[in-house]
GUKEKE-60691 format. One record per residue (C-alpha): residue number from 0; residue in three letters; x, y, z. Coordinates in steps of 0.001 Angstrom, whole numbers. Layout:
BEGIN
nr  rest  px  py  pz
NUM  ALA  X  Y  Z;
...
This chain:
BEGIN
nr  rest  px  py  pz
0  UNK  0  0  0;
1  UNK  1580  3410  -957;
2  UNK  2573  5756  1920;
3  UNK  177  8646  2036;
4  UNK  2552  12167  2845;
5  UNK  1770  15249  3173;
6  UNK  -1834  14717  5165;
7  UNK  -1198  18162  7139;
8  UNK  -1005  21792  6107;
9  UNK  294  25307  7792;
10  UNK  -3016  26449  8887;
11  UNK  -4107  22974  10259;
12  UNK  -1350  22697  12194;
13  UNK  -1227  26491  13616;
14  UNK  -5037  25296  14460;
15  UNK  -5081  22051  15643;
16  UNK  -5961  21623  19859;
17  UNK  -7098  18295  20100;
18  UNK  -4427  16425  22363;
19  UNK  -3139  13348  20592;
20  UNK  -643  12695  17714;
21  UNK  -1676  13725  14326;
22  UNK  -394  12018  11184;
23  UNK  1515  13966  8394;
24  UNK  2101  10604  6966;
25  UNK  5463  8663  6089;
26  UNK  5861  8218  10652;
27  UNK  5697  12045  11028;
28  UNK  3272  13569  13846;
29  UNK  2504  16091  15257;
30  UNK  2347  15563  19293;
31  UNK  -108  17495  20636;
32  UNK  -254  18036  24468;
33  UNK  -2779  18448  26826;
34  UNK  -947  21693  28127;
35  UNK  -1465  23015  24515;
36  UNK  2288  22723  23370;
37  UNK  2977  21231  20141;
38  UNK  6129  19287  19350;
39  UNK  7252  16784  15930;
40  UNK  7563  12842  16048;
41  UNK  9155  10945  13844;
42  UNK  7993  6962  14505;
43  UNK  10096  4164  12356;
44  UNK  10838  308  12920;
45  UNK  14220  -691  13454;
46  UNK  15562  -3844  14694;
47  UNK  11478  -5204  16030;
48  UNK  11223  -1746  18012;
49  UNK  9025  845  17185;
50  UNK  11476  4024  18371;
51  UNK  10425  7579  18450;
52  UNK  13017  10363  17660;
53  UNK  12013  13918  18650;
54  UNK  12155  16579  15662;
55  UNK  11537  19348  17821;
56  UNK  8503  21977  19220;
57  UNK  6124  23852  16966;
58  UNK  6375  26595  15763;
59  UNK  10280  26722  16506;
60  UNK  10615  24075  13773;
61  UNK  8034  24581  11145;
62  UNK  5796  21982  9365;
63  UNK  8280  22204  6185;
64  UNK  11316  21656  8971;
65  UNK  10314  19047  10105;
66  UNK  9222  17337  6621;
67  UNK  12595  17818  6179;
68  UNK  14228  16326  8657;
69  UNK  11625  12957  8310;
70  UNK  12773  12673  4927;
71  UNK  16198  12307  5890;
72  UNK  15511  10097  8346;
73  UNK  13688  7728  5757;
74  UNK  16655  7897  3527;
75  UNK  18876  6605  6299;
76  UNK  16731  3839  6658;
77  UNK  15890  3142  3128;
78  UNK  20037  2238  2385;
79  UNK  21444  -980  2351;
80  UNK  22218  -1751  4570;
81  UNK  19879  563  6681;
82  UNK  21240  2966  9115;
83  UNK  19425  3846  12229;
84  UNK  19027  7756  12042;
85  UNK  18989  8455  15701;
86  UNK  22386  7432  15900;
87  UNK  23316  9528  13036;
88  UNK  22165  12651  14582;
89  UNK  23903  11442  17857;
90  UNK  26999  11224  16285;
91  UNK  26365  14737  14472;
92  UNK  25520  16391  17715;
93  UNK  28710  15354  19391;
94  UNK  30824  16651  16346;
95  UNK  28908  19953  16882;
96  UNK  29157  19889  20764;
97  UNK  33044  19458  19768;
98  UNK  33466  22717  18304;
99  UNK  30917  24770  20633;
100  UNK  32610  28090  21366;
101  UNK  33303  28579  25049;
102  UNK  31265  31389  25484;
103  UNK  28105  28843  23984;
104  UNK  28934  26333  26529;
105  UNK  29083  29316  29677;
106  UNK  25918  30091  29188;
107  UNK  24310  26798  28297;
108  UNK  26293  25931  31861;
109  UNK  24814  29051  33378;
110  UNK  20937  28006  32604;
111  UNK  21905  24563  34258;
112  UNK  22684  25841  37734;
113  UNK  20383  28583  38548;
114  UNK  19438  26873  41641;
115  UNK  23064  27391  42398;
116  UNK  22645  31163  42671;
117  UNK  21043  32845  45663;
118  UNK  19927  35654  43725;
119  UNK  20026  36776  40406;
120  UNK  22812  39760  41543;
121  UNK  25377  36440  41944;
122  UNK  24348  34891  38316;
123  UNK  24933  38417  37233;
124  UNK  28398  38338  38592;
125  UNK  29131  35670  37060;
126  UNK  28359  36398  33936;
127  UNK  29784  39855  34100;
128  UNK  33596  38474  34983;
129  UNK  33911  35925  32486;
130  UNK  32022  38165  29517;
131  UNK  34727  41080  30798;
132  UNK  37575  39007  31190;
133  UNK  37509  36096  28985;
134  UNK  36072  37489  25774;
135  UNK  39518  36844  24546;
136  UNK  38918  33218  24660;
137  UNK  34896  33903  24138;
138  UNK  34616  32381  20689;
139  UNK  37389  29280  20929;
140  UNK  36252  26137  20815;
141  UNK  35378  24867  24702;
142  UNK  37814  21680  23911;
143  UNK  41120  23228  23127;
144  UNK  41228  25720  25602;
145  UNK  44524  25214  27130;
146  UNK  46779  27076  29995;
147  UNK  47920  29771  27721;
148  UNK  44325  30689  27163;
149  UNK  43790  30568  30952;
150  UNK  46932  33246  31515;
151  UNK  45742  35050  29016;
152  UNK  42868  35723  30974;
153  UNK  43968  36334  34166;
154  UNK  47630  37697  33943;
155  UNK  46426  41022  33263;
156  UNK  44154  41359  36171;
157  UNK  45979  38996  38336;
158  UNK  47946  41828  40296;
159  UNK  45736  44821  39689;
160  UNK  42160  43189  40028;
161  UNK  42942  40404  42835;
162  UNK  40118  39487  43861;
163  UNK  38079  39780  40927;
164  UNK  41528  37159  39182;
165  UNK  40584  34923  42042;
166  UNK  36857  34622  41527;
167  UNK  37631  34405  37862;
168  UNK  40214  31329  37973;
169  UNK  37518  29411  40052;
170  UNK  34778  29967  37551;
171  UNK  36950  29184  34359;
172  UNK  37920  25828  36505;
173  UNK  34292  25115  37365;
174  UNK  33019  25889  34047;
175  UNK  35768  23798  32328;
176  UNK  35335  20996  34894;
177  UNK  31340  20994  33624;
178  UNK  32657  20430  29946;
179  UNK  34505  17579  31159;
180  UNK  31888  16025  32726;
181  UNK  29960  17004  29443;
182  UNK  31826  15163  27077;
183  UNK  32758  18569  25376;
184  UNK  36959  18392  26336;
185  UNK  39609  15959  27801;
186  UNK  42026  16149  29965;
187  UNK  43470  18481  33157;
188  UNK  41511  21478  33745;
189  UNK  43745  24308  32511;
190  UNK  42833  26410  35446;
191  UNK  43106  24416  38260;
192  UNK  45419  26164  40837;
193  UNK  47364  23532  43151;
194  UNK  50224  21601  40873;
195  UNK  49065  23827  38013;
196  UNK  48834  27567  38127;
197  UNK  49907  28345  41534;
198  UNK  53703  27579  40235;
199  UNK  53146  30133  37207;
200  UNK  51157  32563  39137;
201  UNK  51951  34415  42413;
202  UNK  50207  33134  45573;
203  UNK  47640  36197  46465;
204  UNK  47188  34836  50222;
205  UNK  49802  37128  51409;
206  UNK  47384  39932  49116;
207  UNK  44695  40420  51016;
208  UNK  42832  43630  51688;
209  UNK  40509  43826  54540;
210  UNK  37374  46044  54752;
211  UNK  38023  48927  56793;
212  UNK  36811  48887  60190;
213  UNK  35874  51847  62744;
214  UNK  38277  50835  66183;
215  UNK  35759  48749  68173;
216  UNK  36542  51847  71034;
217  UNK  34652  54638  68897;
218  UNK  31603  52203  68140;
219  UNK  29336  52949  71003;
220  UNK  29970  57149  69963;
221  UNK  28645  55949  66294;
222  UNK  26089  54113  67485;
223  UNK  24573  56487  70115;
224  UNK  24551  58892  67139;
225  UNK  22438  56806  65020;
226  UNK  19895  56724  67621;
227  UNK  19244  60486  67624;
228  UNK  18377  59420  63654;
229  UNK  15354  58309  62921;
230  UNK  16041  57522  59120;
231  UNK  14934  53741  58685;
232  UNK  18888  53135  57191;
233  UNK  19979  54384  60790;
234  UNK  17603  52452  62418;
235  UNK  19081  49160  59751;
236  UNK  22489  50076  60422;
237  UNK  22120  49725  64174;
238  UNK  20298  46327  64217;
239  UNK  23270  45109  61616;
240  UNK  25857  46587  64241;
241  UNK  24082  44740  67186;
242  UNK  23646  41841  65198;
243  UNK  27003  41398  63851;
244  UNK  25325  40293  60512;
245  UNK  26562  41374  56636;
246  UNK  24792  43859  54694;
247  UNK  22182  41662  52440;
248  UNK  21393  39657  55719;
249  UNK  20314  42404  57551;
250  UNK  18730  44902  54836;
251  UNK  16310  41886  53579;
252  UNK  15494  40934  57017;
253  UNK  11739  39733  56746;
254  UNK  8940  39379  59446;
255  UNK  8286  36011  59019;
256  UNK  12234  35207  60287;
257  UNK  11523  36488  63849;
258  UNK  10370  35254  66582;
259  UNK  10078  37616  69543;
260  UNK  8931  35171  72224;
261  UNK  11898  33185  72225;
262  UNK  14211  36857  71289;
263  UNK  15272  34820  68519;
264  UNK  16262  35845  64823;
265  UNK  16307  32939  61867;
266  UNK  18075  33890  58610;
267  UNK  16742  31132  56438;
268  UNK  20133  29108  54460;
269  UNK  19144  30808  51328;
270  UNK  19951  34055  52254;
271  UNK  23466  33060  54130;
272  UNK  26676  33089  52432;
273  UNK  27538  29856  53770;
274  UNK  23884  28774  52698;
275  UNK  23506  26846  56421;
276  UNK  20858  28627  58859;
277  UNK  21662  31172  60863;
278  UNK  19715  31700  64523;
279  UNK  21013  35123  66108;
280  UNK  20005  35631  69742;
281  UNK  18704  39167  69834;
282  UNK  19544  41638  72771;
283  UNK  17284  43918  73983;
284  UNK  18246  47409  71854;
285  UNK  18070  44843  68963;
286  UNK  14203  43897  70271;
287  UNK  13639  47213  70393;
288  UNK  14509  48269  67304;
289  UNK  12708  45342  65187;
290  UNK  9750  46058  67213;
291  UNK  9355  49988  66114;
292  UNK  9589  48642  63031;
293  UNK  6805  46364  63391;
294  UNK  4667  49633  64449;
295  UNK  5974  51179  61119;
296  UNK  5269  47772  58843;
297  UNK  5000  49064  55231;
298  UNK  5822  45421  53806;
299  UNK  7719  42105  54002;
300  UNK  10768  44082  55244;
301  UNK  11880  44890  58092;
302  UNK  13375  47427  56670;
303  UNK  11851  48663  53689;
304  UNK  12943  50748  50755;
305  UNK  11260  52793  47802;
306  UNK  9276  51537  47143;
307  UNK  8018  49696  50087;
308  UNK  8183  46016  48159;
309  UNK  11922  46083  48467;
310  UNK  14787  46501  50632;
311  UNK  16437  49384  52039;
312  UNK  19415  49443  49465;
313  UNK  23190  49111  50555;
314  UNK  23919  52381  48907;
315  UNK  21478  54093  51686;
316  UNK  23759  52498  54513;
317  UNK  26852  53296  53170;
318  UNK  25833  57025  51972;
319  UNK  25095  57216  55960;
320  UNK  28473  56031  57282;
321  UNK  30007  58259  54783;
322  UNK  27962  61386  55793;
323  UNK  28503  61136  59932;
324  UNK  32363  59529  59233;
325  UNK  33569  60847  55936;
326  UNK  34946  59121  53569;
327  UNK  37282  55919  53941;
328  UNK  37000  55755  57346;
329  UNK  34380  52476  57957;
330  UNK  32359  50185  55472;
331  UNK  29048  48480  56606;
332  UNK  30582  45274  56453;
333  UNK  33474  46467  58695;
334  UNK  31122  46584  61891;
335  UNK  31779  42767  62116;
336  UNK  35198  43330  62817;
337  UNK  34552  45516  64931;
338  UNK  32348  43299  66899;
339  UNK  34922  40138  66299;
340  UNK  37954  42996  67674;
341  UNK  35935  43684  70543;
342  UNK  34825  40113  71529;
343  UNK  38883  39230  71643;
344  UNK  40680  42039  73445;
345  UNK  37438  43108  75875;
346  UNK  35502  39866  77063;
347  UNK  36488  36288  77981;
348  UNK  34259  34451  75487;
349  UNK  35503  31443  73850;
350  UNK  36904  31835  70292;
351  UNK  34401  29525  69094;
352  UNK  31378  31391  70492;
353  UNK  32343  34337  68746;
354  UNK  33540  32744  65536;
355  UNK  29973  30978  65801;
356  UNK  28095  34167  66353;
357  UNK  29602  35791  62733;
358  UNK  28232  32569  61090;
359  UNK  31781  31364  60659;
360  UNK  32579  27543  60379;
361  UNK  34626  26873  63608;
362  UNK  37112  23518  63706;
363  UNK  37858  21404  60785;
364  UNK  35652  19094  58768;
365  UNK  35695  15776  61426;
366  UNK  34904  18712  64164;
367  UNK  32186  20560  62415;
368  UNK  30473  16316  61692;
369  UNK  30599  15954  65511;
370  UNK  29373  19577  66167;
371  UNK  25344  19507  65958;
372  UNK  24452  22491  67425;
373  UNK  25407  26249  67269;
374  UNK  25974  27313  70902;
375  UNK  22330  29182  70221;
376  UNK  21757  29940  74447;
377  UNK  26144  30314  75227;
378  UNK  26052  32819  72084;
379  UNK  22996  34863  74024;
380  UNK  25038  36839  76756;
381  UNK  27646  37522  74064;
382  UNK  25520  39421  72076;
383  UNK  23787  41535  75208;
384  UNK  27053  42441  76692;
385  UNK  28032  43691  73134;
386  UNK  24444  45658  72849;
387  UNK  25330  46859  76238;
388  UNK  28783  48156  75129;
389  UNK  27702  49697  71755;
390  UNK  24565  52017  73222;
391  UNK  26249  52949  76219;
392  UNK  26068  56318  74893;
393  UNK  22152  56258  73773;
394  UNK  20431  58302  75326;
């Protein structure tokens, strides 16, 4: 009996909603699911299996695309000896995957592990480092990048932009480690740093810079000035001081993470650097402070921006530090330091406690296995003798 083709048309297949496979004829359908989305089948008998090879989704490939494609997979099987088309287009995929440019792969690798990110600000970093730096090696095929490629990237940052050169040698080695794991190169990673780089490049651990800190002495005089301010980044600033807590932890602080009964604060794992849970026992100024906000409540945050649906912004807390201290003199994230400098020369508290208090991991990896909880209730008098140092100039 003679194979019927052609059985669909443009306009039948732009209008078709019924789910189900419709027949074009020659093993072509087009799958129709119950979601509405529309994809091409191609259906063919090879070795007493009936396989089905996916052409693609409507209307990214067309009804004449996909025609297409069917008759090439008939003419596979129609030689003799008959070759099985699926594998053909395996093998042609790899041979393209071969040759896909770096900067292809990136952000294919990119799409992959979202979940990865915390925020879209971190995806955007990465993306923004290796389009600024590596666009020298952007278009070169993923597979024979090589360590002359890798210096090329980072030698002329490496002294100049340190940090940024470190961040950027561990993305080029996890992205390369992903095409490995891909199939897409073989071989050493380029950019791994121990036995590899680090006896090309000069060690940076001697290199780094540390934010700057106000002396743990002048804190309670900042402090007790932010309380004659009323401005909601004064009032974030303090709770971040009292806290000991980074910017973005503090700033997106949300309702639902407190819980006043048991003077507790819960920064979920998503929102830590670390990405474990952090529980802060909260002194009383800190109480205080979260609970004027709570008469204030605009929105999810505690401390709200404009508009109201999102943060206060970091640039409001450091404009503030720069008005009352000038310029240079303290960042926001410095106040940690200040609190860590303070909890070592002033008090008696174990290193651990305060290490544990900054959300720091404290012993090595057998310790931290053996270590279950987080010294919650021995953290607690730690962080009221430091509220009771830092306002001892409020009014």
């Amino acid at each position: 009996m003679p194979v019927t083709l052609n059985q669909l048309n443009a306009r039948k297949v732009s209008s078709i909603t019924k789910p189900g496979r419709h027949a074009d004829g020659g093993g072509l359908y087009l799958n129709v699911r119950p979601s509405g989305s529309k994809s091409w089948l191609f259906l063919y008998r090879w070795q007493d299996r009936r396989p089905e090879l996916g052409l693609g989704s409507y209307p990214t490939v067309s009804l004449l695309d996909a025609r297409r494609r069917a008759d090439e997979a008939r003419s596979y099987l129609s030689e003799l000896p008959p070759r099985d088309p699926r594998n053909i287009w395996k093998q042609e995929q790899l041979e393209r995957e071969g040759q896909q440019p770096f900067g292809e792969f990136v952000e294919e690798f990119l799409q992959t592990i979202l979940g990865d990110f915390k925020n879209a600000k971190h995806r955007q970093q990465w993306e923004n480092t290796l389009t600024t730096y590596a666009s020298n090696i952007w278009s070169k095929p993923v597979k024979e990048i090589d360590t002359n490629d890798v210096l090329r990237v980072l030698q002329p940052i490496w002294n100049t932009k340190r940090e940024t050169a470190k961040r950027l040698r561990g993305r080029l080695e996890r992205v390369l480690d992903a095409a490995k794991v891909r199939g897409r190169r073989e071989g050493e990673n380029p950019a791994r740093w121990r036995g590899h780089l680090a006896a090309i490049l000069p060690n940076q651990k001697q290199q780094v810079r540390h934010h700057t800190a106000l002396p743990f002495e002048q804190v309670p005089e900042f402090y007790g000035a932010l309380e004659a301010n009323s401005a909601i980044s004064a009032k974030c600033l303090q709770f971040l001081i009292l806290t000991a807590t980074r910017s973005s932890e503090a700033r997106e602080a949300r309702w639902e993470e407190f819980d006043f009964g048991q003077g507790m604060w819960a920064i979920p794992a998503s929102r830590m650097k670390a990405g474990r849970e952090h529980r802060i026992p909260l002194s009383e100024p800190a109480v205080e402070i979260a609970k004027l906000q709570a008469g204030l409540r605009q929105s999810e945050y505690v401390f709200p921006g404009t508009p109201a649906r999102k943060p206060i912004s970091e640039a409001a807390l450091r404009n503030l530090i720069t008005r009352m201290l000038g310029d240079k003199v303290a960042t926001i994230h410095g106040f940690r330091s200040s609190f860590r400098d303070w909890a070592g020369e002033s008090t008696d508290y174990p290193r651990d406690v305060a290490e544990l208090a900054l959300a720091h991991q404290v012993g090595n990896a057998v310790e931290r296995a053996y270590r279950r909880g987080d010294a919650l209730e021995r953290r607690r008098p730690l962080m009221d003798d430091w509220a009771e140092f830092a306002s001892q100039n409020s009014a």
